[in-house]
Backbone as CSV, one residue per row, in Angstrom:
resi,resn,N_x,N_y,N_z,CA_x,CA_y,CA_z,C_x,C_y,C_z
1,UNK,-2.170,-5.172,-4.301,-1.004,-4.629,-4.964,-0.052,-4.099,-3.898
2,UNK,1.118,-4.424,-4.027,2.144,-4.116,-3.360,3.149,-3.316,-4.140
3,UNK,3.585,-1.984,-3.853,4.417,-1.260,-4.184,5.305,-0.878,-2.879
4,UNK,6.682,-1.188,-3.205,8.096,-1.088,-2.041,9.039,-0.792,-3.444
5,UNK,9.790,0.072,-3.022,11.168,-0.063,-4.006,12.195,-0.836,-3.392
6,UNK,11.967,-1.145,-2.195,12.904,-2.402,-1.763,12.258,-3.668,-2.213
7,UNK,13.004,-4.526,-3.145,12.290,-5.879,-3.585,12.097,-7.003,-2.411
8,UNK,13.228,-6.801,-1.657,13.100,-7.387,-0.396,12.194,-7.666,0.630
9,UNK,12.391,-6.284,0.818,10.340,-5.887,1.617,9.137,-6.099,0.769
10,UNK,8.944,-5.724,-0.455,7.992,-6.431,-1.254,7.603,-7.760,-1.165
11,UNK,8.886,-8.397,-1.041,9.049,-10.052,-1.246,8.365,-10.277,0.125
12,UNK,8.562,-9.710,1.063,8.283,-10.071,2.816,6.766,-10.013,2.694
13,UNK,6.514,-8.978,2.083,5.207,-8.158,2.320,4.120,-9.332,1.328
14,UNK,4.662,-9.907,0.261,3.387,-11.049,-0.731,3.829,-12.178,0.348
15,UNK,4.956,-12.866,0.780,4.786,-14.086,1.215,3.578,-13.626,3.405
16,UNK,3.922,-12.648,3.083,3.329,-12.624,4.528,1.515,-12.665,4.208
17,UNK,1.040,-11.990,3.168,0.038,-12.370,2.824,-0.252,-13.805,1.800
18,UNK,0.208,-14.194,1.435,0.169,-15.388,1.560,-0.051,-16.549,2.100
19,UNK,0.272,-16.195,3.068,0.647,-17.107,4.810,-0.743,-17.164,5.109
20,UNK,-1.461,-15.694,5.027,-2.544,-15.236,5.305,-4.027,-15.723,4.334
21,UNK,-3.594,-16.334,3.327,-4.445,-17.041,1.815,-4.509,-15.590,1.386
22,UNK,-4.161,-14.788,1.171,-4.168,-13.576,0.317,-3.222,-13.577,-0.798
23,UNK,-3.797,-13.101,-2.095,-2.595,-13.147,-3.150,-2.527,-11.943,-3.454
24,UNK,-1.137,-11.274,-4.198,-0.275,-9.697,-4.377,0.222,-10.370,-5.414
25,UNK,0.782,-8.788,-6.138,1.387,-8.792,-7.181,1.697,-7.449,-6.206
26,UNK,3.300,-7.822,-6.698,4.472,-6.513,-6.246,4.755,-5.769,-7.013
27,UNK,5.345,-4.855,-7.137,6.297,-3.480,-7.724,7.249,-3.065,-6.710
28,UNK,8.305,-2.780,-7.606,9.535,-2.225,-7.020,9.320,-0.862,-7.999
29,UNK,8.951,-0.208,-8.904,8.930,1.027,-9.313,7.305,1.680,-9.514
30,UNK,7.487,2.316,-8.912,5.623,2.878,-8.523,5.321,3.135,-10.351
31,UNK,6.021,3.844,-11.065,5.518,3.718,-12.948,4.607,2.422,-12.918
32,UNK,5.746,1.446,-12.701,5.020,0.075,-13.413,3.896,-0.104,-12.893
33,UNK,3.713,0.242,-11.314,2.724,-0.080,-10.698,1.156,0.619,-10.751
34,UNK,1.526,2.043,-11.663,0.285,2.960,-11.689,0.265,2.273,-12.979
35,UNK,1.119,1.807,-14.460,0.524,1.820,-15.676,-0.210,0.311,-15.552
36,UNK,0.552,-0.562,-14.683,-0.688,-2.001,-14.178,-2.361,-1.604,-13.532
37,UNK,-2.077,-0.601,-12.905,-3.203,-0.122,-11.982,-4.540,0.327,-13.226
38,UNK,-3.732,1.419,-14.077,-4.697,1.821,-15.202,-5.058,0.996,-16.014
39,UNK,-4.439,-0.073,-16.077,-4.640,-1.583,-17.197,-5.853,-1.919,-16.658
40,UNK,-5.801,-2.378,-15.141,-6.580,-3.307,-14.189,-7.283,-2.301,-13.166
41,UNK,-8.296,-2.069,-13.177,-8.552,-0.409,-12.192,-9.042,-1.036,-11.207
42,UNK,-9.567,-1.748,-11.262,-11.026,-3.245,-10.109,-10.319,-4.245,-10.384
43,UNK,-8.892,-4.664,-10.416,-8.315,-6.210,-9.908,-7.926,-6.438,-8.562
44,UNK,-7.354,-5.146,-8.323,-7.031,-4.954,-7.096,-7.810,-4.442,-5.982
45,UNK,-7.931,-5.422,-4.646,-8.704,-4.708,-3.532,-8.243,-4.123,-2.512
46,UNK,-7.046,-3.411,-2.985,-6.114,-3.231,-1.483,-4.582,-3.003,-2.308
47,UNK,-4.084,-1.632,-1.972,-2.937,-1.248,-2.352,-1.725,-0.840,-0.681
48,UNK,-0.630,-2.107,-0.987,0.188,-1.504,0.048,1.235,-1.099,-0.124
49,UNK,1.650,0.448,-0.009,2.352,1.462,-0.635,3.336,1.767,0.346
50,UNK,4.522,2.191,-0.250,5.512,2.991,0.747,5.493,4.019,0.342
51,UNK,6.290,5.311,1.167,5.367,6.418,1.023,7.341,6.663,0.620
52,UNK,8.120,6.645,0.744,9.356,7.217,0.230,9.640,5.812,-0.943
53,UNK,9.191,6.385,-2.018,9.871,5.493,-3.398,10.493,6.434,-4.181
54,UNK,11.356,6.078,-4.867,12.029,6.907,-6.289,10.905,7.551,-7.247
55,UNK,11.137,8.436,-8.191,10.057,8.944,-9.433,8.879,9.386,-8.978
56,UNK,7.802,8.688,-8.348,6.739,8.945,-7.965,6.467,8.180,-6.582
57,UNK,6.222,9.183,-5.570,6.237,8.497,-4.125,4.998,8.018,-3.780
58,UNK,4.842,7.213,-2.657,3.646,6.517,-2.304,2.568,6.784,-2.351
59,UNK,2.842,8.740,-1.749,1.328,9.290,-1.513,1.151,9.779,-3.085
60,UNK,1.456,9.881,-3.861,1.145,10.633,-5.342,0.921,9.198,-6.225
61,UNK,1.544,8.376,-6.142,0.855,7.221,-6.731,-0.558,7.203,-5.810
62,UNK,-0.549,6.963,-4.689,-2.075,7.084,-3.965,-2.992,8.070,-4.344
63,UNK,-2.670,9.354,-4.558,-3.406,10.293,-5.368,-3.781,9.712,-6.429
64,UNK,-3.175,9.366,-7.572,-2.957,9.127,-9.304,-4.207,7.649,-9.111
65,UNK,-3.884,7.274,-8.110,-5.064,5.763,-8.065,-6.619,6.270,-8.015
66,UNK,-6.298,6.767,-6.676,-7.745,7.353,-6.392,-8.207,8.120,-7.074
67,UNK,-7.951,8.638,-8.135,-8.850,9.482,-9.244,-8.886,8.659,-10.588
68,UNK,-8.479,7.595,-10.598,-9.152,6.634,-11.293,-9.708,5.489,-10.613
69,UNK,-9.819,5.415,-9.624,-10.758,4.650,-8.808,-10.840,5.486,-7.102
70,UNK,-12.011,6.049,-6.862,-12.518,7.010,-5.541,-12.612,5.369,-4.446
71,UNK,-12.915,4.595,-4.986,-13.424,3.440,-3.915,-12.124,2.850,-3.097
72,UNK,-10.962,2.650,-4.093,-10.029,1.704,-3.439,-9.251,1.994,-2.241
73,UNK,-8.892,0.896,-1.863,-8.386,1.289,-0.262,-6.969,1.182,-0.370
74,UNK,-6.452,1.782,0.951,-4.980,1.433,1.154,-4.344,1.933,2.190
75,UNK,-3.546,0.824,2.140,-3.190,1.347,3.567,-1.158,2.039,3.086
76,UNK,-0.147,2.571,4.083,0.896,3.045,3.701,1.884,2.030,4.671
77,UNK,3.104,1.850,4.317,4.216,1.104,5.162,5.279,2.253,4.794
78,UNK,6.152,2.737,6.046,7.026,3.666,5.788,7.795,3.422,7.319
79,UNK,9.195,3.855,7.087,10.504,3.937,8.032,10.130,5.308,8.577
80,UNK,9.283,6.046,8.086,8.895,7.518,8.647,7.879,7.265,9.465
81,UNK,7.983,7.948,10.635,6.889,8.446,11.794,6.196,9.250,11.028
82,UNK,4.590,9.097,10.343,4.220,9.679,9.180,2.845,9.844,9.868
83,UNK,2.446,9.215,10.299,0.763,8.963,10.573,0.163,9.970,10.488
84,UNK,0.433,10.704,11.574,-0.595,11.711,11.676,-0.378,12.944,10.165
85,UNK,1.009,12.826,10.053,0.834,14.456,8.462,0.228,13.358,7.177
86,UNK,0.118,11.981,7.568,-0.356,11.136,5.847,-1.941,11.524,6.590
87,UNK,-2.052,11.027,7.339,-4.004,11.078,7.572,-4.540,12.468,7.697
88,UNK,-4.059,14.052,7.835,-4.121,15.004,7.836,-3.998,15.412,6.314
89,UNK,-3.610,15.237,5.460,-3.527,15.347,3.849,-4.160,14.095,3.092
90,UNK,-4.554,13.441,3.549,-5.417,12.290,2.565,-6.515,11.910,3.392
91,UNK,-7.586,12.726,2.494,-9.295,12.221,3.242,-9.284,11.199,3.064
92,UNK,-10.299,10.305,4.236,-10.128,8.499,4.211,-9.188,7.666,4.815
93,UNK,-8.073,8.484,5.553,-6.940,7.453,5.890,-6.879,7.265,7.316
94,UNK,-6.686,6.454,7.781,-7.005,5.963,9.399,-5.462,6.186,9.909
95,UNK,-5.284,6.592,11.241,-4.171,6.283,11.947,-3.768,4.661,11.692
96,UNK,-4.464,3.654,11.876,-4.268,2.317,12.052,-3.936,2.011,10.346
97,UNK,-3.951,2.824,9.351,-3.720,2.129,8.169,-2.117,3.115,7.558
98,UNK,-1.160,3.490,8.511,0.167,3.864,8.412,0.995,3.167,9.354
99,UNK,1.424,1.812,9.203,2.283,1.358,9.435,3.534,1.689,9.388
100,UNK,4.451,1.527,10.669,5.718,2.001,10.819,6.687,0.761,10.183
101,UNK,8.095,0.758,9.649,8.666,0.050,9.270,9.534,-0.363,10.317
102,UNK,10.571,-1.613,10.558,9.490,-2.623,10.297,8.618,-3.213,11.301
103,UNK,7.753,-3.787,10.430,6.331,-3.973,10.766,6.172,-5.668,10.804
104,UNK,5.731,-6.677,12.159,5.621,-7.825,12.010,4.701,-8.082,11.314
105,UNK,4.590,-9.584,11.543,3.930,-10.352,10.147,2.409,-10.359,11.076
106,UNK,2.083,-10.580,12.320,0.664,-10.507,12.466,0.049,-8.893,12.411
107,UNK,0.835,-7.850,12.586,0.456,-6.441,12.462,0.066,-6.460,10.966
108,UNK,0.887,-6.790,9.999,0.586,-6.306,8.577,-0.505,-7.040,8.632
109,UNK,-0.755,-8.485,8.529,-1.774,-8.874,8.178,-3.000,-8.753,8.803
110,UNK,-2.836,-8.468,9.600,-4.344,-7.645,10.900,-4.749,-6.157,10.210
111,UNK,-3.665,-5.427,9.474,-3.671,-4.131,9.001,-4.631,-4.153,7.682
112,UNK,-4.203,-5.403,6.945,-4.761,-5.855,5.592,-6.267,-5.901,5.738
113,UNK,-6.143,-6.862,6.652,-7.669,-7.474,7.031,-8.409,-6.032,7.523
114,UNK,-8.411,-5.249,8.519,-8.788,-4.061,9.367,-9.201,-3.368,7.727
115,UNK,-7.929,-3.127,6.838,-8.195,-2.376,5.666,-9.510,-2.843,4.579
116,UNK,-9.373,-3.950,4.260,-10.448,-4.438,3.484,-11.809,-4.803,3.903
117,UNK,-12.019,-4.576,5.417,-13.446,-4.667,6.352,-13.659,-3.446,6.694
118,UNK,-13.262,-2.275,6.023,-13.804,-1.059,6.520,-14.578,-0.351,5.794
């Protein structure tokens, strides 16, 4: 699952996994993306979130996930130098899984992979 409120970067972010044989389903509004999430709790193995969205931001949709599923992973994509205050407030989060924006196409998908083998 891919959540960006830029559709653009969303769009970058499924065809780059793609490239990779990985398939996404995007969101441009984190709502749609938590009331899909509660539909489907185990469809998804891997949520890639931006951490500045409209209504509900990356890390509070990341909260709202993980207490209906403790297991799932994820990693964050953000234009913010964030790393160290996102992995200091969210138990579980690696320096290597806060990507800076923007982010090339072998980093994300090395990030994906790193994320779902851990």
């Amino acid at each position: 699952m891919i959540v960006d409120d830029e559709a653009d970067t969303a769009k970058i972010y499924k065809n780059f996994l793609a490239s990779a044989g990985y398939e996404a389903k995007t969101f441009v509004e984190s709502r749609s993306a938590l009331r899909e999430y509660v539909s489907n709790p185990f469809l998804y193995n891997l949520l890639v979130l931006d951490i500045r969205m409209r209504e509900i931001n990356g890390l509070q949709l990341y909260q709202s996930i993980k207490a209906i599923n403790p297991e799932c992973r994820a990693i964050f994509a953000s234009c913010l130098d964030s790393a160290r205050e996102v992995v200091s407030i969210l138990p579980g989060m690696r320096p290597q899984d806060i990507l800076h924006k923007p982010v090339s196409k072998e980093r994300f998908v090395t990030a994906v992979q790193n994320a779902l083998t851990y």
